[in-house]
C-alpha positions in Angstrom: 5.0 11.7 -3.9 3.5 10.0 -7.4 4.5 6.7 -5.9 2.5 7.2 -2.9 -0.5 8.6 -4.0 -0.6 5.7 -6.7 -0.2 3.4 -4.0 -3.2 5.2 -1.9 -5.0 4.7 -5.2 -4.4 1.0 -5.5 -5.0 0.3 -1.8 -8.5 2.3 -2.3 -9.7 0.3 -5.6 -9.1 -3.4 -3.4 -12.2 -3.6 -1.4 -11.5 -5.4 2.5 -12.8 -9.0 1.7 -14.1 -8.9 5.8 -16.7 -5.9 4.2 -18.1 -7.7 1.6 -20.9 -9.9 1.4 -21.9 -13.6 0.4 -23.3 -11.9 -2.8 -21.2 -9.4 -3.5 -18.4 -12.7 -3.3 -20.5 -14.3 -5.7 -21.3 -11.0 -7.8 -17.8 -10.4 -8.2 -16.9 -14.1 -9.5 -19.6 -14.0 -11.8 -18.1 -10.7 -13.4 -15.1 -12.3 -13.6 -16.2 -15.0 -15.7 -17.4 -13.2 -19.0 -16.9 -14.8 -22.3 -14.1 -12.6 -24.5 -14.9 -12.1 -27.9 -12.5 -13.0 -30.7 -10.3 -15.4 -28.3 -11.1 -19.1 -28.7 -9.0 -22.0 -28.3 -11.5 -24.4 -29.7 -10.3 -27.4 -31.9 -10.3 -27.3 -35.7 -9.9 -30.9 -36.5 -13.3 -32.1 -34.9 -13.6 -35.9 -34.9 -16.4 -38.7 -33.7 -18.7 -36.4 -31.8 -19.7 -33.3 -31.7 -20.5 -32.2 -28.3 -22.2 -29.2 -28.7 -20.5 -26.8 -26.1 -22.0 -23.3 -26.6 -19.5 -20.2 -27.9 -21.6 -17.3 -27.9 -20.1 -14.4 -29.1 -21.8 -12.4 -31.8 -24.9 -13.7 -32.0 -28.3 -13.1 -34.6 -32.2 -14.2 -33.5 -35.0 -15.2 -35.0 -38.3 -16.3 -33.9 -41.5 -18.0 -35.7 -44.7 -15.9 -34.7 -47.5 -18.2 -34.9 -50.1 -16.8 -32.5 -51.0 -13.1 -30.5 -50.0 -9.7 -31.6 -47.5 -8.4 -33.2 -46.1 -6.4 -30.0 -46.1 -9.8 -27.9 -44.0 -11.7 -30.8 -41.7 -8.6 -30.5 -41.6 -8.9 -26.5 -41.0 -12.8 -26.9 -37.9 -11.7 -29.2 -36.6 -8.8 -26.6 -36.6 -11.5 -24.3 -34.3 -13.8 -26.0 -32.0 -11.1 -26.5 -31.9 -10.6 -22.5 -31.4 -14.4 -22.0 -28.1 -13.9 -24.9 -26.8 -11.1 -23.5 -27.0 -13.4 -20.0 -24.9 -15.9 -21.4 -22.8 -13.8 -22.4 -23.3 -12.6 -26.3 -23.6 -9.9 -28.0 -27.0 -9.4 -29.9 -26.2 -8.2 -33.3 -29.9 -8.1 -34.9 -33.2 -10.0 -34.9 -35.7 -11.6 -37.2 -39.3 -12.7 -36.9 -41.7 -14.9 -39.4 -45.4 -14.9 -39.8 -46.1 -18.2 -39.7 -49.1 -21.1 -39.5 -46.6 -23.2 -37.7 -42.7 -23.5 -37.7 -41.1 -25.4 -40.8 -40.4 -28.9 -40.0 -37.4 -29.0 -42.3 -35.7 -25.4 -41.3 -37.9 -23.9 -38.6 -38.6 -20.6 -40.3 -38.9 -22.0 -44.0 -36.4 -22.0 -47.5 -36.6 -18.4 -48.7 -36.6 -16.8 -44.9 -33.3 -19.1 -44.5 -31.7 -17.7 -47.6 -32.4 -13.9 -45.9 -31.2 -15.3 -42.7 -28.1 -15.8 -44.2 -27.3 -13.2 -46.0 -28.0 -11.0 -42.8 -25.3 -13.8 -40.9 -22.9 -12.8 -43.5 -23.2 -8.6 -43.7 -23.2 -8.6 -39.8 -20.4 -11.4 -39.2 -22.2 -13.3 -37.1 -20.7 -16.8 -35.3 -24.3 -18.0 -34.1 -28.3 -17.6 -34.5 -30.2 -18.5 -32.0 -33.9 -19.6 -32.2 -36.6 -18.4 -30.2 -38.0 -22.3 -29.6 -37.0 -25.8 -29.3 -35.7 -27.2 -32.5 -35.7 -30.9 -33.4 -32.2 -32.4 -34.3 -33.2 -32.3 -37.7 -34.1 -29.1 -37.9 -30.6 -28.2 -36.1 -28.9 -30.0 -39.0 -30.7 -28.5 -42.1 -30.2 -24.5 -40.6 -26.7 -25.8 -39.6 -25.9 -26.7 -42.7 -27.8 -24.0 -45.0 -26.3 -20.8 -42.6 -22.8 -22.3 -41.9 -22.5 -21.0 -38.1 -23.9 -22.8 -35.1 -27.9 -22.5 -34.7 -28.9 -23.3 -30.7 -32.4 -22.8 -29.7 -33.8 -21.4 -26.7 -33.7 -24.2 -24.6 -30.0 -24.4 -25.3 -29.4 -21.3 -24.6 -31.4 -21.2 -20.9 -29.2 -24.7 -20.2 -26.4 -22.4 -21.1 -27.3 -20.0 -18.7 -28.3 -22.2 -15.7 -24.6 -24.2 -15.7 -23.0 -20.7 -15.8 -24.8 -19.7 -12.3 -25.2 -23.0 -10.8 -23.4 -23.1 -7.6 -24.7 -26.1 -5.5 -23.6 -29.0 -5.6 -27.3 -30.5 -6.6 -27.9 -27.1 -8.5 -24.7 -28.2 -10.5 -26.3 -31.8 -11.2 -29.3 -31.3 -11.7 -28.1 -28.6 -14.5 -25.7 -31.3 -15.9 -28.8 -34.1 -15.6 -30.8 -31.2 -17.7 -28.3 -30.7 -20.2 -27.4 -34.4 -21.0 -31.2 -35.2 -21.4 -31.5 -32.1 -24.2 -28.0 -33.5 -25.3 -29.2 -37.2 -25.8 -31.5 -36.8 -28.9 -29.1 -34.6 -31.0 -25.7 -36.1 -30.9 -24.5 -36.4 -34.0 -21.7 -38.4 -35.9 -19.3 -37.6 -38.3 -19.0 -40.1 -41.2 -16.9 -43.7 -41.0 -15.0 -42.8 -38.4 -17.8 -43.6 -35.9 -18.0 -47.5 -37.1 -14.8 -48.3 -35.2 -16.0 -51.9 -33.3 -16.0 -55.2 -35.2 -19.5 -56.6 -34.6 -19.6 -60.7 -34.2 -16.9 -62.4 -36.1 -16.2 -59.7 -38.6 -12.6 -59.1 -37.3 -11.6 -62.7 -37.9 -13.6 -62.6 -41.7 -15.2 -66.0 -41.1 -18.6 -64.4 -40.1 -20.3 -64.9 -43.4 -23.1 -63.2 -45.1 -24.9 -60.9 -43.5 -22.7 -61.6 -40.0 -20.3 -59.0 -40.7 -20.9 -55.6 -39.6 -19.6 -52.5 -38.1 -21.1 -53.7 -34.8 -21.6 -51.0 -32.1 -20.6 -47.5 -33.8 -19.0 -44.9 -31.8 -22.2 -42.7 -31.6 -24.3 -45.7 -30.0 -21.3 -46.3 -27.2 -21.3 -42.3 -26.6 -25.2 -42.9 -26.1 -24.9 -45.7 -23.7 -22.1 -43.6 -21.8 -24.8 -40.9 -21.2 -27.7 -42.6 -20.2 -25.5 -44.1 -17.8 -24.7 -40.7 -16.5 -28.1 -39.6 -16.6 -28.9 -43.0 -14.3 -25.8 -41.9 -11.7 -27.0 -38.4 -11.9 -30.3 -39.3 -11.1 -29.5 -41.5 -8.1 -27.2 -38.6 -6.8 -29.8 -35.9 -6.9 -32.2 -38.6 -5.0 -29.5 -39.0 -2.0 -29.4 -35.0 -2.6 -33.5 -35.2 -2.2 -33.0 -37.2 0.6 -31.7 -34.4 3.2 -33.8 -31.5 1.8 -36.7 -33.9 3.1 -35.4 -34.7 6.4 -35.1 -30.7 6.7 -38.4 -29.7 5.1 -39.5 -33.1 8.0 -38.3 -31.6 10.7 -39.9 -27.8 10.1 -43.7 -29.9 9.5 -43.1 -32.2 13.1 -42.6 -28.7 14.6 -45.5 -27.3 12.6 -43.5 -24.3 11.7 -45.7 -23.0 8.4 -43.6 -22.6 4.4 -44.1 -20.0 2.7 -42.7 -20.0 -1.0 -41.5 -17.3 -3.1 -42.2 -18.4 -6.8 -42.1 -16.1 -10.0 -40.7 -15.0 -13.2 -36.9 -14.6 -13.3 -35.6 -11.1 -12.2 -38.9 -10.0 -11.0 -37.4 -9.4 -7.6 -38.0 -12.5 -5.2 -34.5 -12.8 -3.9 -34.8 -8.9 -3.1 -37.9 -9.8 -1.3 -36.0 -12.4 0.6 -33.5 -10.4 2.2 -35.8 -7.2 3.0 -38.6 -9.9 4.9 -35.4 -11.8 6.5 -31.9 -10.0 5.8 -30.9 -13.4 4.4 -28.4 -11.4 2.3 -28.8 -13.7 -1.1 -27.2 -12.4 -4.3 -29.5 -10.1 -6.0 -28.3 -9.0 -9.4 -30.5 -7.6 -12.6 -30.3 -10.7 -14.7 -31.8 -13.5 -15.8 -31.5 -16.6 -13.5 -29.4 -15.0 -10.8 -31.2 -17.3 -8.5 -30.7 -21.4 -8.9 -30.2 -22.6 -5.6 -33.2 -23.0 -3.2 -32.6 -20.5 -0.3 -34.7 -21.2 3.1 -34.9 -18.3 6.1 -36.7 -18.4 9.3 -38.6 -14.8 10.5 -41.8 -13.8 11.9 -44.8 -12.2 11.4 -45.8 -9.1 13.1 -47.5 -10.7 15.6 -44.4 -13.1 16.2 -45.6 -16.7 15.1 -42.7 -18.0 13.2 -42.6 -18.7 9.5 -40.3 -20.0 6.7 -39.7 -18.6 3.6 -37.7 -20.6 0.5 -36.4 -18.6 -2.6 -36.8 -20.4 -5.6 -36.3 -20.6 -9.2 -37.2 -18.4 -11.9 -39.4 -19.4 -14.3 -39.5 -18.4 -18.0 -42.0 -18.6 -20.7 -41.6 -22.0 -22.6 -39.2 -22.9 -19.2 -37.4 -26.3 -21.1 -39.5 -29.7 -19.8 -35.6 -30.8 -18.9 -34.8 -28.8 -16.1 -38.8 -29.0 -14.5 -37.6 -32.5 -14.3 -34.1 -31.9 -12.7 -35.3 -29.4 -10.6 -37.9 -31.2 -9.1 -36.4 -31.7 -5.8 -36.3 -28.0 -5.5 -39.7 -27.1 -7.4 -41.3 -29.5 -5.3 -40.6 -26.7 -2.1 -43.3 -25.0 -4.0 -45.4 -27.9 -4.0 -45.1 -28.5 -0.3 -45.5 -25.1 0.9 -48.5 -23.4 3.0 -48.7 -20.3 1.4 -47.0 -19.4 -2.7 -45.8 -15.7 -2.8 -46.1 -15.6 -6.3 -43.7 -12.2 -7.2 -44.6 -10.5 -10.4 -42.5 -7.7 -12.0 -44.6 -4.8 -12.0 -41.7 -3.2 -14.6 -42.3 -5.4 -17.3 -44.5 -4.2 -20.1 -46.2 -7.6 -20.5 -46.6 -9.1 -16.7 -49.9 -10.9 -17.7 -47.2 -13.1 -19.6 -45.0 -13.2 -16.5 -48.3 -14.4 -14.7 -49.7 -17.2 -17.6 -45.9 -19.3 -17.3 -45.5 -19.1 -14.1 -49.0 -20.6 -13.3 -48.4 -23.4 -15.9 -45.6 -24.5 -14.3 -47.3 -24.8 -10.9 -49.9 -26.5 -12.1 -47.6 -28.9 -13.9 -46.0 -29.1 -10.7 -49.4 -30.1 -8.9 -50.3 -32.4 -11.7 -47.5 -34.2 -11.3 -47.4 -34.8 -7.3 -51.0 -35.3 -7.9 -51.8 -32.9 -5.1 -53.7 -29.8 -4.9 -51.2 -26.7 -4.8 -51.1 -24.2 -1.8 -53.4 -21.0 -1.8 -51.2 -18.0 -3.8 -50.6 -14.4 -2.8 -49.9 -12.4 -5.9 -47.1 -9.6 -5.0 -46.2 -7.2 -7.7 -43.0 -6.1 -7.2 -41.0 -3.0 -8.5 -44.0 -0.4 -8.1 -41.1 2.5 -7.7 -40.2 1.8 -11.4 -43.9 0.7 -12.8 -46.1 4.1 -13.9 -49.3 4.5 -13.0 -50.9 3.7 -15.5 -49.8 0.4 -15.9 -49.9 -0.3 -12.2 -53.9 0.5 -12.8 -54.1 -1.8 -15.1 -52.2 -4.4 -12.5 -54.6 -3.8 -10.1 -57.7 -4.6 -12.4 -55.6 -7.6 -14.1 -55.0 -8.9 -10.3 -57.5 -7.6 -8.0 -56.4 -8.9 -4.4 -52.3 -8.3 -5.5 -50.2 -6.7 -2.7 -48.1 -3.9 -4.5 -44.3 -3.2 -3.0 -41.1 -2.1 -3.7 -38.3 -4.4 -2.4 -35.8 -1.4 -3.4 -37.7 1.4 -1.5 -39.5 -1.1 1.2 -42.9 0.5 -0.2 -45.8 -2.0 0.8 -43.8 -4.1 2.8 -45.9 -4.1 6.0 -48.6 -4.8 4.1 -47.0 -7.8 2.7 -46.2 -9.0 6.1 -49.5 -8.4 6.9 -51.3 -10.6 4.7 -48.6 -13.5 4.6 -49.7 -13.7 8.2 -53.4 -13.8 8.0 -52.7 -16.5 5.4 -50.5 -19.0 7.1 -51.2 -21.4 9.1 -52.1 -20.3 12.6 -52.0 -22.8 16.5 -55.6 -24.6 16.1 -55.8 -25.9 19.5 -57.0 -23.9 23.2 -55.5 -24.8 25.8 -56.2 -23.8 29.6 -53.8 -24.4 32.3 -52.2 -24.0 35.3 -48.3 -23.4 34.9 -46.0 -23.6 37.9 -43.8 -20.3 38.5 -41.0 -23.0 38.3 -41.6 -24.3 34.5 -41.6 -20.3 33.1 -39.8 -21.4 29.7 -43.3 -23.6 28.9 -45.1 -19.6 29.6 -42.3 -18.1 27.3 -42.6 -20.6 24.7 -46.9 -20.1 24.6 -45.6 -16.3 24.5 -43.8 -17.0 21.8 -45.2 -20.1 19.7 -49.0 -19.4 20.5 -51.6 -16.8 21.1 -52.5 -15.7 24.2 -55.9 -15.5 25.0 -55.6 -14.5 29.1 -53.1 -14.7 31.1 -53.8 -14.5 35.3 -50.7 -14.7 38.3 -51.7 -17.3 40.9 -50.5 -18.5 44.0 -50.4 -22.2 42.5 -48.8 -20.4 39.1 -49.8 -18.8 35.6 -53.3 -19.8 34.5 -53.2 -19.3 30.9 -56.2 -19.9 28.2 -53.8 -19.8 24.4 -54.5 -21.5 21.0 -51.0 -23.6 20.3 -49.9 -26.0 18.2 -50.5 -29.5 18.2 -46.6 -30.1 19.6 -46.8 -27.8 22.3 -50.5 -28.7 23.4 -48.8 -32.5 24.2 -46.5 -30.6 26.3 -49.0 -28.3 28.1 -51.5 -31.5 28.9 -50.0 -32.5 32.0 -50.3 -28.7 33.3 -54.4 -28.8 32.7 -56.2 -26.2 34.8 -58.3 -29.2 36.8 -54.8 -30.6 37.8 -51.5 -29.6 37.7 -48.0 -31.6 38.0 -44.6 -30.3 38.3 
């Protein structure tokens, strides 16, 4: 009887893979890959290069707070402890400095290093991570003052991107990101590196001045990853290649984009699935989201639309990955309509707001074009009080406020995405035989019907259409028709 009802018990904790979802698969593997504390297999005897592979385990922050309150250099530091505890660490304490500017030597200055230590040491910590980009210099002074690896921010979000990256292009272009932050701060380690007899140093007859270490170890390991940056590159562009045949084919048959943009966890993919059912992973972290995600509906009225999932963005979002990402940023770009999603949760969402708009307007800058109109959607109402969701709707007067959990707002949303959008600009008025009824369905279901009358000849319909369709419908013109 134990052996049974144990068995029961197994049987009922294995879920039926045919029941679960595309991103409950992905959920699952993600869980499945967590970083264990305390079990590292990582060489001691490090030689040539160091290639700095992340091991975040027990890990301390610290920030410079040069500008803004006091509570906003606090939320910048909550939010690098989110992005750790991401990639998988565990955030043992946090420390900010008042500064004009960060340190050029050691980022935070000489006595806040000394108490940086000393807080490394009394909490055991393997790794402090800085709440901005550092310069390789800076890297080696705090590396060698504190005695555990430093990694800055943009580090740590490269970090977390190749963790979630599934896509073959999402996977290269987190690889092109992460070998262009790479490039500046590899670093040698003594005499071992001048390995390579330069001119005729080997043979001793090279003279004066002639003979030389020639090309050192570090230059060779620089030369291997530019050339990897170069095949990346080209790979990503093939990559580019086929998203712009798609995104060619939906603007021959005039079928309006609509783009979700928006701070990362703020909600967009749950947006996604409740205006399509696309059934995308949607998870409460950081990045969940890398991989572009395009869905046909409609709108109320039935004129068909597409909508793309895209990226999160982040304050300080690294330059590297709006460069490898550009394929997919440029969806944005390209679009008819942004949906720009804003967590209505967050206790500073006027921060959310400020990145994500300089990134599309580095985005527009650099396609030279002028970006698509934006509908601000705050999301997460059911979890926002009111109070702050007053101040929301002063702060964004216009916003559409929903609840992708509860499906609060959502026809409203709908709504307005399709008084936005593109609409068919062209009348038409003609005479369709009874016999060509799929061109009468497809006015029904492309266009907007303006009358519609039952003749002997056929239908004699008056619509606005698109420009496709109107080529179509020009033989069938009410002063002549033609079968």
């Amino acid at each position: 009887m134990t052996e049974e009802f144990t068995q029961q018990e197994i049987n009922g904790a294995v879920a039926d893979p045919a029941e679960l979802s595309l991103g409950d698969l992905e959920r699952e593997e993600r869980s499945s890959l967590r970083r264990v504390a305390g079990l590292s297999t990582e060489l001691q005897d490090i030689t040539e290069v160091e290639y700095r592979k992340l091991r975040l385990e027990r890990v301390v922050l610290v920030g410079v707070w040069t500008e803004g309150s006091a509570l906003e250099s606090e939320a910048s530091l909550a939010e690098l402890a989110r992005l750790a505890e991401t990639a998988g660490s565990e955030v043992l304490e946090g420390l900010v400095q008042r500064r004009d500017k960060p340190d050029p030597a050691t980022y935070i200055g000489s006595g806040k290093v000394i108490e940086l230590g000393d807080i490394v040491r009394a909490t055991g910590a393997d790794t402090v991570i800085c709440d901005g980009e550092l310069s390789p210099s800076q890297l080696q002074q705090l590396e060698a003052r504190l005695k555990v690896k430093v990694i800055d921010r943009t580090a740590l979000i490269l970090d977390i991107f190749a963790q979630h990256a599934r896509s073959r292009e999402g996977k290269s272009q987190v690889e092109l990101a992460q070998l262009q932050y790479l490039l500046p701060r590899l670093r040698g380690w003594g005499e071992t590196l001048s390995r390579q007899a330069g001119g005729r140093a080997g043979g001793g007859n090279g003279g004066v001045g002639l003979r030389g270490p020639g090309e050192t170890k570090l230059e060779t390991d620089r030369r291997r990853i530019r050339a990897k940056i170069s095949k990346l590159r080209k790979e990503i562009k093939s990559m580019t290649t086929v998203r712009d045949t798609k995104r060619g084919q939906r603007v021959a048959n005039e079928i309006p984009s609509v783009a979700i943009a928006g701070y990362t966890n703020a909600g967009k993919s749950s947006l996604l699935n409740v205006l399509t059912g696309a059934g995308v992973l949607v998870e409460d972290s950081l990045f969940a989201t890398l991989d572009a995600t395009t869905r046909r509906t409609e709108t109320p009225d039935g004129n068909t639309y597409t909508l793309t999932d895209t990226v999160g963005f982040v304050r300080h979002l690294p330059h590297q990955l709006v460069e490898a990402f550009r394929s997919t940023l440029d969806e944005v770009a390209d679009a008819d309509l942004v949906v720009h999603v804003v967590d209505g949760a967050d206790p500073m969402p006027e921060w959310q707001v400020r990145a994500v708009r300089e990134v599309l307007n580095e985005i527009g800058e650099r396609r030279d074009v002028k970006m698509p109109p934006e509908l601000v959607v705050v999301n997460k109402v059911d979890a926002a009080s009111e109070l702050a969701l007053a101040r929301l709707r002063h702060l964004l007067p216009g916003a559409v406020f929903v609840s992708a959990h509860t499906g609060a707002g959502m026809e409203e949303l709908r709504e307005r995405i399709a008084a936005l959008i593109p609409r068919p600009n062209q009348q038409v008025d003609v005479l369709v035989p009874y016999a060509r009824g799929e061109l009468v369905a497809r006015v029904h279901r492309e266009g907007e019907v303006l009358t519609e009358e039952h003749t002997a000849a056929g239908t004699q319909l008056r619509a606005m259409v698109k420009a496709d369709l109107a080529g179509v419908l020009e033989s069938f013109a009410a002063n002549g028709t033609s079968a």
